[in-house]
C-alpha beads as a LAMMPS data file, in Angstrom:
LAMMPS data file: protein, C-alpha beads

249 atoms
248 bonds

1 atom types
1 bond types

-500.0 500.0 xlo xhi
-500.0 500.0 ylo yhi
-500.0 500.0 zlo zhi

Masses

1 110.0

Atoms # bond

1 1 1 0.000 0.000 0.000
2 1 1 1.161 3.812 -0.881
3 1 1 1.544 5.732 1.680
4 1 1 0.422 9.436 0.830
5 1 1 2.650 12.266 1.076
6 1 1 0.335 14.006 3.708
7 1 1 0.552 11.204 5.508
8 1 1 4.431 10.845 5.492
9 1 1 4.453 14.802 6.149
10 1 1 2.722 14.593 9.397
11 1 1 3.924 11.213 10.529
12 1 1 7.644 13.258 10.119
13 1 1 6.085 16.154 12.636
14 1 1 5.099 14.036 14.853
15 1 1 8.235 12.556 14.611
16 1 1 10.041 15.696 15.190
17 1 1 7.984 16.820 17.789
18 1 1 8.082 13.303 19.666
19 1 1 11.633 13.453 20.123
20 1 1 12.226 17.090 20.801
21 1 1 9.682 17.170 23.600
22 1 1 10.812 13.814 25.196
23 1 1 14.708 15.766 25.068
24 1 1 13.707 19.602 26.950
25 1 1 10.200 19.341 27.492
26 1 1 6.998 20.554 24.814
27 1 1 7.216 23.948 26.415
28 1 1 10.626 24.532 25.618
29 1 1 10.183 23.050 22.399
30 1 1 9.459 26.012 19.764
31 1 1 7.262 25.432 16.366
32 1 1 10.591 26.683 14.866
33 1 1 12.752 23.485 16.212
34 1 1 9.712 21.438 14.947
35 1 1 9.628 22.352 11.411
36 1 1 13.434 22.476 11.047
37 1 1 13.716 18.802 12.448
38 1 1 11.146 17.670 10.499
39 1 1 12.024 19.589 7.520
40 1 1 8.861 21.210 6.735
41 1 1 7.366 24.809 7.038
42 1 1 5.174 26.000 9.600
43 1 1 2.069 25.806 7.133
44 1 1 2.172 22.276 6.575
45 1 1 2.172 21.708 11.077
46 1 1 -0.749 24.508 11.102
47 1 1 -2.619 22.499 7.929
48 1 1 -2.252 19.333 9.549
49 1 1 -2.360 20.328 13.348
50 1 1 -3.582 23.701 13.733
51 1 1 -1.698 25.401 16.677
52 1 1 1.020 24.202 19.366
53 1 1 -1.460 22.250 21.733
54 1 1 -3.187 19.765 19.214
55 1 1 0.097 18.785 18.231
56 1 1 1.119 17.756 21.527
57 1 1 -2.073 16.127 22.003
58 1 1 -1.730 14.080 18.756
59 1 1 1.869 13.339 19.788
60 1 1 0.336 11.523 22.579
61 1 1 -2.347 10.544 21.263
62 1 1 -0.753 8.226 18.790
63 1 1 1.833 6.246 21.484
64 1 1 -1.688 6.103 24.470
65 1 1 -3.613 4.258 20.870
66 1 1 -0.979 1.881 20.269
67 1 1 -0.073 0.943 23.931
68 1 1 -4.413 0.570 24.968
69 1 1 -4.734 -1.261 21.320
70 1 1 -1.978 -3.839 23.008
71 1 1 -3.927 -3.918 26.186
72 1 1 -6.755 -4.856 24.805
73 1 1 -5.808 -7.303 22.398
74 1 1 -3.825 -9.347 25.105
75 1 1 -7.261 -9.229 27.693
76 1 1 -9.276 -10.164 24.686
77 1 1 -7.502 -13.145 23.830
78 1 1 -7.330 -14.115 27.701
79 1 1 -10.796 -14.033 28.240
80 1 1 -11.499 -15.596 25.011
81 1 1 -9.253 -18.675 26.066
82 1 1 -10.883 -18.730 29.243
83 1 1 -14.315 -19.245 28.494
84 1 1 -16.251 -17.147 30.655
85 1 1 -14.173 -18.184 33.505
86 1 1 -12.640 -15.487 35.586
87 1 1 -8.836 -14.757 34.753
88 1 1 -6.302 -15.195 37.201
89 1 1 -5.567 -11.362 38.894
90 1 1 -1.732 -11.932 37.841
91 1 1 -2.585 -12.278 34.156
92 1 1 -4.698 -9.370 33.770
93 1 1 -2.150 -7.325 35.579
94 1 1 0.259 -8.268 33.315
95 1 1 -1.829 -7.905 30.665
96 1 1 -2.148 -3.952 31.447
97 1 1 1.704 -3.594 32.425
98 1 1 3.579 -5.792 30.565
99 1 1 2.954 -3.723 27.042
100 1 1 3.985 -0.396 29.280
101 1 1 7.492 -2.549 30.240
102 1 1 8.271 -3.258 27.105
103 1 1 7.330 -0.128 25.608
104 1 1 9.557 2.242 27.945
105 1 1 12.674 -0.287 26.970
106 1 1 12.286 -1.085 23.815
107 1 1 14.957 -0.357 21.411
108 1 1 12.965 2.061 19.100
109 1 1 14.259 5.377 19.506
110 1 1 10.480 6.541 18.616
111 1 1 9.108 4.323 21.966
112 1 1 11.996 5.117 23.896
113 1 1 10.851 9.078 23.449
114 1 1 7.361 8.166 25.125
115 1 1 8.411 7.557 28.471
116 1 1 10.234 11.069 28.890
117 1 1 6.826 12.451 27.983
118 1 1 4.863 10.481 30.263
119 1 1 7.228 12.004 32.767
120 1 1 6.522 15.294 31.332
121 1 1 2.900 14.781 32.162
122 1 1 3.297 13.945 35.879
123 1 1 4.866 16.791 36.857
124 1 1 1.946 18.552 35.476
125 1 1 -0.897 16.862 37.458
126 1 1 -3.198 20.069 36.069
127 1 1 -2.274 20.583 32.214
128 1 1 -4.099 19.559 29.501
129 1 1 -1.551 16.507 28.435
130 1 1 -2.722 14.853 32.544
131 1 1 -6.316 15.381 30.728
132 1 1 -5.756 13.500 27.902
133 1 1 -4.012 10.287 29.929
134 1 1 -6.551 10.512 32.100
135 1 1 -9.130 10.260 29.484
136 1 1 -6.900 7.703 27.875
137 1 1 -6.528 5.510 30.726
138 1 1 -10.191 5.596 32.055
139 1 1 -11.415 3.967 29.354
140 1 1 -8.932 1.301 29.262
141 1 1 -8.399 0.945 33.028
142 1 1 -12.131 0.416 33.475
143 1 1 -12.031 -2.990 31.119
144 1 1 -9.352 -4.192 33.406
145 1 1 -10.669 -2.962 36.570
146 1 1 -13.606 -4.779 35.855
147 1 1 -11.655 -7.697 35.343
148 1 1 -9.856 -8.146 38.323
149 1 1 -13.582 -7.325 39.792
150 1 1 -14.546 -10.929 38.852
151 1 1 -11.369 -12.499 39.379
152 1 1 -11.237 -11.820 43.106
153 1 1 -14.934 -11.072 44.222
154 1 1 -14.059 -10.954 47.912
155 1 1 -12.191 -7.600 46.987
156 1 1 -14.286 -4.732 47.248
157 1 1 -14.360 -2.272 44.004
158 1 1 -13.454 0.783 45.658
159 1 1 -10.134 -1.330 46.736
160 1 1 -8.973 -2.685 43.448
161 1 1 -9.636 0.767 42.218
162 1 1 -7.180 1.843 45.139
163 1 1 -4.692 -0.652 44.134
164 1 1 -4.903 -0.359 40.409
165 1 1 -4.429 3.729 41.347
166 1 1 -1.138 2.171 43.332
167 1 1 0.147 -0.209 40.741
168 1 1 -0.178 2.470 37.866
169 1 1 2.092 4.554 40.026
170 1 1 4.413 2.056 40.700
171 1 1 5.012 1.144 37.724
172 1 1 5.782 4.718 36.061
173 1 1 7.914 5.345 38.728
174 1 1 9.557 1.906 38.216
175 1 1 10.010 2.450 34.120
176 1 1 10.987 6.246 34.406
177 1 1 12.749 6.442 37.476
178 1 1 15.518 3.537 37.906
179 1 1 18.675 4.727 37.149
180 1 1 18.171 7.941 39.338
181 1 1 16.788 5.631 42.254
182 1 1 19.911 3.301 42.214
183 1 1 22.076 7.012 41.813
184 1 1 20.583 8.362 44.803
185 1 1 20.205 5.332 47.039
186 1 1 23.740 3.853 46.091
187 1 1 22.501 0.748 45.007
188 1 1 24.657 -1.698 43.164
189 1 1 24.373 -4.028 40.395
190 1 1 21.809 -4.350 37.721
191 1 1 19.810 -1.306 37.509
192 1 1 19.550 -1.342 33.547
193 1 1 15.893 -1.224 32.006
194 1 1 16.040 -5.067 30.052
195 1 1 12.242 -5.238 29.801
196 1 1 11.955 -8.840 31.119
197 1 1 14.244 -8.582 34.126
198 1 1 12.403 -5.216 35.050
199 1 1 8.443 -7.393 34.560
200 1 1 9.706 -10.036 36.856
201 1 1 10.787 -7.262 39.787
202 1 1 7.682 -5.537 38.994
203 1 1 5.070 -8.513 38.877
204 1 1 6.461 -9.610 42.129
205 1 1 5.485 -5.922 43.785
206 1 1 2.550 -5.495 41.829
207 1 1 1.129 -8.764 42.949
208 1 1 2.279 -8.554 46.681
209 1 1 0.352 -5.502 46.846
210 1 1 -2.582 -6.845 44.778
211 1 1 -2.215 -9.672 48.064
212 1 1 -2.226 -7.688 50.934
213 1 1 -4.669 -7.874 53.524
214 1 1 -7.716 -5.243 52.986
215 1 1 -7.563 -2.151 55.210
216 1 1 -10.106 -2.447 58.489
217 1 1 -12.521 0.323 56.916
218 1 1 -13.184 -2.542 53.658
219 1 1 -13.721 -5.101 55.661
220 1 1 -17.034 -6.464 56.747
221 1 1 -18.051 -5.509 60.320
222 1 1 -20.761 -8.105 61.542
223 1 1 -21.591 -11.300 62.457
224 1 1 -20.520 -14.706 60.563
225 1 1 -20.059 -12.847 57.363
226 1 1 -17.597 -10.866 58.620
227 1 1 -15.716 -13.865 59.175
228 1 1 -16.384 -15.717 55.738
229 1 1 -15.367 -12.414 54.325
230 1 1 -11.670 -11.915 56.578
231 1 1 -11.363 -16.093 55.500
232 1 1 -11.601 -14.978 51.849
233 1 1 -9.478 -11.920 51.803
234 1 1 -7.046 -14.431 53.336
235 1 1 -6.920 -16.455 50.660
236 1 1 -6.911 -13.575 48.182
237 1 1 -3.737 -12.001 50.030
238 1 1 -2.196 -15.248 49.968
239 1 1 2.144 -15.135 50.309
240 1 1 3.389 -11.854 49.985
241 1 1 6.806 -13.153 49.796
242 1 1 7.406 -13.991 45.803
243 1 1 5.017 -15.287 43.364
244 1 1 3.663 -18.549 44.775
245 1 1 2.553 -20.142 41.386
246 1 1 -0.389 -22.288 43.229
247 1 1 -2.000 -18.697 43.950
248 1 1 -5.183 -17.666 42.734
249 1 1 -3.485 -14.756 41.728

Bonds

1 1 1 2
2 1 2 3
3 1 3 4
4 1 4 5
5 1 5 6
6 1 6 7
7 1 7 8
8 1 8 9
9 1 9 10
10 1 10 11
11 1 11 12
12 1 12 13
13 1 13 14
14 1 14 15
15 1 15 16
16 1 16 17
17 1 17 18
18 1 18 19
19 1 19 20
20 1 20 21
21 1 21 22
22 1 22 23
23 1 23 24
24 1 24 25
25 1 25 26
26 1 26 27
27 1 27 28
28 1 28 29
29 1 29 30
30 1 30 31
31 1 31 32
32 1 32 33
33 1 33 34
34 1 34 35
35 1 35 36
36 1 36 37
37 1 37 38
38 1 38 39
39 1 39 40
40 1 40 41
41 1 41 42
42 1 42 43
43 1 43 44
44 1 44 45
45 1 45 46
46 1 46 47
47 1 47 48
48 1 48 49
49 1 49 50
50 1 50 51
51 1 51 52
52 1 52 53
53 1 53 54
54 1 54 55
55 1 55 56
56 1 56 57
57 1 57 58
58 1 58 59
59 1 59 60
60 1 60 61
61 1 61 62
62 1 62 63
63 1 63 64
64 1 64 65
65 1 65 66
66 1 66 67
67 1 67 68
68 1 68 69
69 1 69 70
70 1 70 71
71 1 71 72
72 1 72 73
73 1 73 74
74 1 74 75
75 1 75 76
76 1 76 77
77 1 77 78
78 1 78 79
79 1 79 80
80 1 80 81
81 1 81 82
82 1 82 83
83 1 83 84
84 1 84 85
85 1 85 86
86 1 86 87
87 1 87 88
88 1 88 89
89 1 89 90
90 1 90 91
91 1 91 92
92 1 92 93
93 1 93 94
94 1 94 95
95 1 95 96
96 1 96 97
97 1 97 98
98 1 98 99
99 1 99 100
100 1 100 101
101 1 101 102
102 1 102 103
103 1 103 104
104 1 104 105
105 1 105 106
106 1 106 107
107 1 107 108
108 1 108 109
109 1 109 110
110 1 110 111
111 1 111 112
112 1 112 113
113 1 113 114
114 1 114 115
115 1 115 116
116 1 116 117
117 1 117 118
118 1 118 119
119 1 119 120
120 1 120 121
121 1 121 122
122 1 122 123
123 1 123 124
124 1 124 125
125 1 125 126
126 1 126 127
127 1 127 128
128 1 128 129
129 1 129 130
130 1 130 131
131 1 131 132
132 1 132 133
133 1 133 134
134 1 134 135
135 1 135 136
136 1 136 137
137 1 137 138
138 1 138 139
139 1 139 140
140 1 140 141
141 1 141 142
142 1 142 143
143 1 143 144
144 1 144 145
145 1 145 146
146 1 146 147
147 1 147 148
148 1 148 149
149 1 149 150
150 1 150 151
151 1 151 152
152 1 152 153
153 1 153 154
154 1 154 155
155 1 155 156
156 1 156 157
157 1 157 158
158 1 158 159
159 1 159 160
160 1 160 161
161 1 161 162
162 1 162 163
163 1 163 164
164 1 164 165
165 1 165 166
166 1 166 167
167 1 167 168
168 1 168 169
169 1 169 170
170 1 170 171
171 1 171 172
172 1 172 173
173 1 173 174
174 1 174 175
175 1 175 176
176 1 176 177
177 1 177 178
178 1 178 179
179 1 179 180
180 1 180 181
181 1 181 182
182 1 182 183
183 1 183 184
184 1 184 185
185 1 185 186
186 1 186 187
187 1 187 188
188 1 188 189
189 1 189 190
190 1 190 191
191 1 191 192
192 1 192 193
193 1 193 194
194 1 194 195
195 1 195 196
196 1 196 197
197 1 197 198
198 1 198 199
199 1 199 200
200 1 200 201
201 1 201 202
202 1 202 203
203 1 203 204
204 1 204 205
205 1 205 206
206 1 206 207
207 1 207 208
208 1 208 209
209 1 209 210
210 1 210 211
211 1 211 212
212 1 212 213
213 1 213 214
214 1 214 215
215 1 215 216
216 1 216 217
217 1 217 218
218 1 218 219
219 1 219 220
220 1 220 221
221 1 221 222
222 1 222 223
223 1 223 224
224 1 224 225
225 1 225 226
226 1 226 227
227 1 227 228
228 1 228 229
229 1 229 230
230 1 230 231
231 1 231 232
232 1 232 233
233 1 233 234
234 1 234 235
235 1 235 236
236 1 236 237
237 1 237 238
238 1 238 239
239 1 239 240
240 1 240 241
241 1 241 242
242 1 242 243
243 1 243 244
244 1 244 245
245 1 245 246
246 1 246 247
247 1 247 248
248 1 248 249
């Protein structure tokens, strides 16, 4: 199939404007950088964009599609194999951060520039680009939320919300913040981002906290249900220490 030259023109901005944003930030980045590094004049971002601000968006944009489009094609295929039978909670969570792994280390220079961005966007909890992951995200998150929902029903949803909320957290902290952690903290030895040594360290702290015992305020306050409930959050916790394959989880 041809690819169109408007379509090669703004795949090159976005390009452009991928990589100089991940390197000093989109509000350092000028529209004048952009169209020199992309080797186009300022008409051609204006026809296809229209100011400053969309084209950050559709920078975004286009990494969030291809990461949720992952997501989703990895839960679909789970629940298709299982049948109508709940997934096991470690799959799904996988399922969600496993694409996220391997996106922040792959070797693409285009993927690589996504992380630096997503960085970008948490230290601006209140700009527009935190709107758009947000939106983003929802969407997505509630499939899987929902998920883990029927996968561990003794889990209340306001807590795997909670948890989700910590893992997502975790996890960009985990991708975008390693080399600085083991810099600050003196740490020693492997600290590099291979994407399958840095899913097993992850899994194991995603699913320990996915374990742990619900909080007093979640947990059932009367009679005998109260204690069918505490026996099933018990089994739900299960080991915290490593990934004890017989799990549920």
């Amino acid at each position: 199939m041809t690819i169109s030259r408007s379509t090669l023109t703004r795949d090159a901005i976005l390009d452009a404007a991928e990589h100089l944003f991940a390197e000093q930030g989109h509000d350092k980045t000028s529209m004048r950088q952009i169209t020199k590094a992309a080797e186009v004049n300022l008409s051609a971002v204006n026809y296809h964009f229209g100011s400053k601000d969309a084209l950050i968006e559709a920078v975004f944009q286009r990494r969030l599609d291809a990461l949720n489009d992952e997501r989703l094609r990895i839960l679909d295929a789970l629940e298709g194999q299982a049948a109508g039978q709940p997934l096991k909670p470690s799959a799904i969570v996988e399922a969600y951060f496993g694409p996220l792994v391997r996106h922040a280390c792959s070797a693409g220079a285009e993927r690589r520039a996504f992380m630096p961005l997503q960085s970008s966007n948490l230290s601006d909890p209140n700009g527009a680009i935190n709107a758009l992951f947000e939106a983003e995200r929802s969407a997505v998150a509630h499939r899987f939320t929902r998920a883990l929902l029927a996968s561990v029903p003794g889990v209340p949803e306001a807590e795997i919300v909670w948890r989700f909320h910590f893992m997502l957290g975790a996890t960009a902290y985990a991708i975008m913040g390693a080399d600085s952690s083991s810099q600050v903290m003196n740490l020693h030895g492997d600290t590099s981002l291979d994407a399958d040594v840095l899913l097993d360290r992850l899994m194991a702290f995603l699913l320990g906290g996915l374990r742990a015992p619900l909080p007093a305020q979640s947990l059932p306050q009367s009679g005998l249900q109260a204690g069918r409930d505490r026996s099933l959050t018990g089994r739900v916790a299960g080991a915290t220490d490593g990934c004890d394959t017989s799990s549920p989880l």
